[in-house]
Kinemage of the C-alpha trace (Angstrom):
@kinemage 1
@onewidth
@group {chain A} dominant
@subgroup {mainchain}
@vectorlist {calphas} color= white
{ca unk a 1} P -131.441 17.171 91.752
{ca unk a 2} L -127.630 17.704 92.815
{ca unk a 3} L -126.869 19.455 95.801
{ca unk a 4} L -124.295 22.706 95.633
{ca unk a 5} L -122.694 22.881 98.796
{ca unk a 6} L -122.095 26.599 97.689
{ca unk a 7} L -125.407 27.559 97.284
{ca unk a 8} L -127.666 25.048 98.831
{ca unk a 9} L -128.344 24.504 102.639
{ca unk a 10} L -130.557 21.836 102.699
{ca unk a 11} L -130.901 19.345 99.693
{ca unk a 12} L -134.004 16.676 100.290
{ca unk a 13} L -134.779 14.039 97.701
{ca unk a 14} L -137.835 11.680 97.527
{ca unk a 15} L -138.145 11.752 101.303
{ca unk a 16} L -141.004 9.596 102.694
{ca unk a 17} L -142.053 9.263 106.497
{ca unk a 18} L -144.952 6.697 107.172
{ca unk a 19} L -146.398 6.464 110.612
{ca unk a 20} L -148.202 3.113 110.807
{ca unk a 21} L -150.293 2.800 107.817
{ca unk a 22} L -150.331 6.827 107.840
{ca unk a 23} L -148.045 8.926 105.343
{ca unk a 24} L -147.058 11.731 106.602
{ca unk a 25} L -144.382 12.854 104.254
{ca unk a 26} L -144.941 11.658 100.382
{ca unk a 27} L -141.724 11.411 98.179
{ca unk a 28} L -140.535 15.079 99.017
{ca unk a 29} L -137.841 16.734 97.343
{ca unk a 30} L -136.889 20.083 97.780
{ca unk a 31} L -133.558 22.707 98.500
{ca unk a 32} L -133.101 25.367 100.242
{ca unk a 33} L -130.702 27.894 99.250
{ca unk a 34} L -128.219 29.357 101.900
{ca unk a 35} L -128.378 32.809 103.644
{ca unk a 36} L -132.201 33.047 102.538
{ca unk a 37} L -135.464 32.703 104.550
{ca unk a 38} L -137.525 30.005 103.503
{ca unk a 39} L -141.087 29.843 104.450
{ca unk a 40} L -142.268 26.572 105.309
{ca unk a 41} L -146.333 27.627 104.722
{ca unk a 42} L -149.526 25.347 105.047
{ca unk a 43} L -152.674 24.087 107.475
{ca unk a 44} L -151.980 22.471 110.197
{ca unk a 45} L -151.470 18.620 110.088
{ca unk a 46} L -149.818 19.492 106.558
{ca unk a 47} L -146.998 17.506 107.926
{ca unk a 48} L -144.372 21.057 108.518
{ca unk a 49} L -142.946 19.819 111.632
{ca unk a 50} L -142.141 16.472 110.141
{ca unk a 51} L -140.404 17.911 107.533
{ca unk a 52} L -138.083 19.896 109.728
{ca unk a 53} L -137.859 17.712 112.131
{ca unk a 54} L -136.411 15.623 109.626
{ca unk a 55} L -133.953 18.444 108.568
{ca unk a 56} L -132.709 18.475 111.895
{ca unk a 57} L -132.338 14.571 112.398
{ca unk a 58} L -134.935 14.080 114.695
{ca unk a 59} L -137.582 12.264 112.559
{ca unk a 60} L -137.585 8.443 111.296
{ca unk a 61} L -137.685 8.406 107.597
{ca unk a 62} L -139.113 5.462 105.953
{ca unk a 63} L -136.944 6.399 102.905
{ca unk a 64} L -135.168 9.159 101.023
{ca unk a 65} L -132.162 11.313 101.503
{ca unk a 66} L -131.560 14.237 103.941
{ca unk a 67} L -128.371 16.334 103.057
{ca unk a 68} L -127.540 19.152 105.133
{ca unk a 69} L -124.437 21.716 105.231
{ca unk a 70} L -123.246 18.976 103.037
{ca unk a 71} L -123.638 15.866 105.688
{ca unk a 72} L -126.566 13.830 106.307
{ca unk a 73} L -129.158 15.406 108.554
{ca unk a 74} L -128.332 14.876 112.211
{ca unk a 75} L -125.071 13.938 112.039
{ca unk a 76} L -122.579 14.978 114.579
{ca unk a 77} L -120.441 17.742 112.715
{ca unk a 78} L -123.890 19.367 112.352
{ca unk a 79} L -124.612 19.719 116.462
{ca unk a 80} L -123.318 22.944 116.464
{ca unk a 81} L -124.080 24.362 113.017
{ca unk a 82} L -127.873 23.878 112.918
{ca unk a 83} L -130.289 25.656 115.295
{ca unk a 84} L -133.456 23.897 116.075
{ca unk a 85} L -136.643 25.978 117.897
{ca unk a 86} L -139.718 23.701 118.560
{ca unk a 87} L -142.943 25.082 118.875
{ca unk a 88} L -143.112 24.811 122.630
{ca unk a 89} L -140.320 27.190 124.161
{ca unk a 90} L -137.585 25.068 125.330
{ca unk a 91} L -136.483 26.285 128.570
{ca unk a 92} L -135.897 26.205 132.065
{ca unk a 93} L -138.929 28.036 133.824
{ca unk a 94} L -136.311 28.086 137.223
{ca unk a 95} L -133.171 29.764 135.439
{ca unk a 96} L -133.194 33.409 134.299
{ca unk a 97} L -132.754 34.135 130.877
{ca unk a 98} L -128.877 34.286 131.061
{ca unk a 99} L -128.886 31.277 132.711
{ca unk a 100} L -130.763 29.588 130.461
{ca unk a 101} L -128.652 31.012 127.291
{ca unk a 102} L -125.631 30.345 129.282
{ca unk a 103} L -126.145 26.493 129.971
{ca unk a 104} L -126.541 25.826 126.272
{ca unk a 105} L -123.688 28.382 125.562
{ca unk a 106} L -121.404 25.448 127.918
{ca unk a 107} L -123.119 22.784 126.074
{ca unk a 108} L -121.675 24.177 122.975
{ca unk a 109} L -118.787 25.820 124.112
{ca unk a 110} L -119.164 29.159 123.900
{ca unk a 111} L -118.452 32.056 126.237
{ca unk a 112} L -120.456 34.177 128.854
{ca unk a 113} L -120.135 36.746 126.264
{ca unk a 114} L -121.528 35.018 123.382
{ca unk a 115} L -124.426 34.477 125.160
{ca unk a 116} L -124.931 37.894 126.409
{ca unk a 117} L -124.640 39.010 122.379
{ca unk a 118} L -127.528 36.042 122.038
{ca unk a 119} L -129.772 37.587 124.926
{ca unk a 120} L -128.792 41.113 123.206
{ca unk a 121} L -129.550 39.997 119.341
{ca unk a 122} L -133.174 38.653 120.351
{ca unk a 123} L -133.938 41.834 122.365
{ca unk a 124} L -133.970 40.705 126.153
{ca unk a 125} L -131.505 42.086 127.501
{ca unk a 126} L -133.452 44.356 130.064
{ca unk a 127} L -135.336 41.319 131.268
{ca unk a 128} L -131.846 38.545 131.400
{ca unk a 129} L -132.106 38.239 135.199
{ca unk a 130} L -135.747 37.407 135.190
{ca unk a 131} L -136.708 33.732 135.330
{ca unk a 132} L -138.815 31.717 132.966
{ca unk a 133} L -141.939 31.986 134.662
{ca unk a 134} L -141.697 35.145 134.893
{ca unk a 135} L -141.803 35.858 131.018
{ca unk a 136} L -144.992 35.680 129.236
{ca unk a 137} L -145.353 33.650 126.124
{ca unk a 138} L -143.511 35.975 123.467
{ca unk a 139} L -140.258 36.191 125.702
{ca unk a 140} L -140.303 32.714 126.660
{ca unk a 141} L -139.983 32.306 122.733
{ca unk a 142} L -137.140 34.912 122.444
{ca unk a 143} L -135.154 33.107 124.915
{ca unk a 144} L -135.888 30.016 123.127
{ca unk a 145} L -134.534 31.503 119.910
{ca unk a 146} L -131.229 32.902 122.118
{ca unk a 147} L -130.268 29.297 123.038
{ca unk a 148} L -130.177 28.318 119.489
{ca unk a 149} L -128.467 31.269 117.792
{ca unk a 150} L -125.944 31.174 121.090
{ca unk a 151} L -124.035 28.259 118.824
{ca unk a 152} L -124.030 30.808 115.756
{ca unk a 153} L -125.552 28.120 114.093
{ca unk a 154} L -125.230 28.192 109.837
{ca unk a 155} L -128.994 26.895 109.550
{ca unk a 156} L -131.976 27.938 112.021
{ca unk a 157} L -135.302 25.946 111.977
{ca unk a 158} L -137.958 27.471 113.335
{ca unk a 159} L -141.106 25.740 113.626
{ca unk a 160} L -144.371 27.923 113.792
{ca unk a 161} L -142.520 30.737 116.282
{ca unk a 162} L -144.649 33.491 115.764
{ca unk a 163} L -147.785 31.433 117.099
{ca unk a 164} L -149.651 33.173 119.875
{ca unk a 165} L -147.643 36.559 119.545
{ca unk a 166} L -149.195 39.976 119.213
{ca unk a 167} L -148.626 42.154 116.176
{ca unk a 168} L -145.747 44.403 117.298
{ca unk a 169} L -144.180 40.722 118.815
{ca unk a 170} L -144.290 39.339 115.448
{ca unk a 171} L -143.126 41.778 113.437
{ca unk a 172} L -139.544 42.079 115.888
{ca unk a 173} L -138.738 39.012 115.516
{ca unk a 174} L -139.073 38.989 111.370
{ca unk a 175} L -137.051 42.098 111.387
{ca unk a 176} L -134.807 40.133 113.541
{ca unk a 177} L -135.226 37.059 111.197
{ca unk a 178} L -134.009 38.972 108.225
{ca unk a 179} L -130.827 40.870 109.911
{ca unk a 180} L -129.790 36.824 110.567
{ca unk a 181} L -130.311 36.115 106.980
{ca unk a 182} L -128.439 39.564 105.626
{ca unk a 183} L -125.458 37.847 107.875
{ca unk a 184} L -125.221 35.418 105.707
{ca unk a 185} L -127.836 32.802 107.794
{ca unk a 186} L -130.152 30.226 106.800
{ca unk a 187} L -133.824 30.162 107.873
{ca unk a 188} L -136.334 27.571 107.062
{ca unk a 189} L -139.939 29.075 109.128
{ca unk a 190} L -143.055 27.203 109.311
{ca unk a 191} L -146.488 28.900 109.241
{ca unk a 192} L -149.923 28.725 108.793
{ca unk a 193} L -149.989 32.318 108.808
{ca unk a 194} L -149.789 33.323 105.184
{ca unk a 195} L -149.610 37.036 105.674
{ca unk a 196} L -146.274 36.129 106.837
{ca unk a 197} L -145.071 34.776 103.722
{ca unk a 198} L -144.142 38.407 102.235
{ca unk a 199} L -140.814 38.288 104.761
{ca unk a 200} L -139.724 35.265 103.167
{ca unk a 201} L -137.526 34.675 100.205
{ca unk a 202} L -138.575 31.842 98.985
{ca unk a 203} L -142.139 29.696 99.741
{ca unk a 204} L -142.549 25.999 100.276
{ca unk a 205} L -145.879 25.271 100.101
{ca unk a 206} L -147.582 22.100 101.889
{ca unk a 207} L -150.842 20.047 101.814
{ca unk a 208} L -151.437 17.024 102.901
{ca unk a 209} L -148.026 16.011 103.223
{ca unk a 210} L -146.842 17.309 100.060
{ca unk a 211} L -145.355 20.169 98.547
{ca unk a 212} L -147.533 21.963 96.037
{ca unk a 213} L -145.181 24.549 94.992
{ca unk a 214} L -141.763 26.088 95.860
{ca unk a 215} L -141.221 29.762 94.796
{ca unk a 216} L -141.410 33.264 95.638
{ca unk a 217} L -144.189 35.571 97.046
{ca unk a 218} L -143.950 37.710 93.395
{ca unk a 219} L -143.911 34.312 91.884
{ca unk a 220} L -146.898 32.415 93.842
{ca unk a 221} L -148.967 35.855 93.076
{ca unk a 222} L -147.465 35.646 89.378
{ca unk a 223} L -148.989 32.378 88.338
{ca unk a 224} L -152.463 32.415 90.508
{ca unk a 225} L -153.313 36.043 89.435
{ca unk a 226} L -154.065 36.651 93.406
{ca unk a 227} L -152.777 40.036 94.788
{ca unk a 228} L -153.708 38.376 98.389
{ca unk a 229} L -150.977 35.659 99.610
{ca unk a 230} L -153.785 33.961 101.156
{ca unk a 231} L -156.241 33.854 98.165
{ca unk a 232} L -152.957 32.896 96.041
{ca unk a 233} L -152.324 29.558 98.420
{ca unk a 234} L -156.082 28.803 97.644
{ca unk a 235} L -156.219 29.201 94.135
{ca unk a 236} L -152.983 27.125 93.963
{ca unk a 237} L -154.894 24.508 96.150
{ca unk a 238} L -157.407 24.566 93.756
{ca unk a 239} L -155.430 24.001 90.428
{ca unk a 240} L -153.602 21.561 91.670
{ca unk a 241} L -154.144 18.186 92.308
{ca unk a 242} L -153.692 16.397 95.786
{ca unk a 243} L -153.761 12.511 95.121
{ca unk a 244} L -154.869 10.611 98.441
């Protein structure tokens, strides 16, 4: 595989992550193109948040190669240009919502106003002088996802961010996911929610620390016959098999 800085954001080959006598990650190798959503889709335990946490330089690999934006994953020029959002919102619970956007707009040297268009772009806008604990858990996620896009970062990881989030909740922030991705963003999403594969353009799917397939929704329900994303990830499960 040979990474296209034009076209590809993320470029991972034969990455392994062991933890003890554990593997977590086995020889993966995957790319993600640029200005698409990716879906990052499997159970839990799959081994998702390694993988991005690897993306975004966080995670000891035991071996492999992590190219990202053309540099190697967590590399200074790439402090600015990738977002990260964990699973747990990331904020101050004693700071309002522009203060919390407006720290990490210093931290990466952006304006008052750029985080304002970051409070704005995730909907919150009405609620930017209340403080963290007085969110519940949806907008504590929004403002989570305003401190990372305050950078304008080039790639946005999201790990599991719809988790928790009523209907309505969920749906915003996908059409809010793909406005970012029209502008010419990258988005790599984890889920275990497989109805929410249909936003995404492409599908990585995971088990067990490997991925089983990487295509798109019209393609996974192409080759498995399924009409139901769900019943598709099974099938493909099925038919495929998961050494130990």
């Amino acid at each position: 595989m040979t990474a296209s800085p034009r076209t590809d954001a993320v470029v991972i080959k034969d990455l392994r992550v062991d933890r003890g006598k554990l593997t977590a990650l086995h020889d993966v190798s995957l790319t993600v193109p640029r200005g698409s959503i990716t879906g990052l889709l499997g159970p839990s335990g799959c081994g998702k948040t390694t993988l991005m946490r690897a993306v975004v330089g966080t995670q000891i690999i035991t071996s492999g190669d992590v190219q990202v934006l053309g540099e190697p994953a967590g590399s200074k020029q790439l402090r600015t240009r990738v977002g990260y959002v964990t699973q747990a919102p990331s904020i101050y619970n004693d700071l309002t919502v522009r203060g919390n956007v407006n720290y990490f707009a210093a931290l990466f040297g952006r304006s008052s106003d750029d985080a304002a268009a970051a409070i704005d772009s995730v909907g919150l806008t009405d609620r930017s002088q209340h403080t963290g604990d007085q969110l519940s858990g949806g907008q504590r996620t929004r403002v989570s996802l305003a401190c990372a896009l305050v950078a304008d970062p080039d790639l946005i990881v999201l790990d599991e961010p719809t988790v928790g989030l009523d209907p309505v909740l969920r749906a915003d922030l996908w059409d809010r996911f793909a406005d970012l991705a029209a502008r010419g963003r990258t988005l790599l999403i984890s889920s275990h929610v497989m109805d929410e594969a249909d936003h995404c353009d492409r599908l990585l799917l995971m088990r067990e620390g490997r991925v089983l397939a990487h295509l798109s929704p019209a393609e996974l329900r192409e080759q498995t016959g399924e009409t139901s994303l769900e019943e598709a990830f099974l099938t493909l499960i099925k038919t495929t098999e998961v050494n130990p």
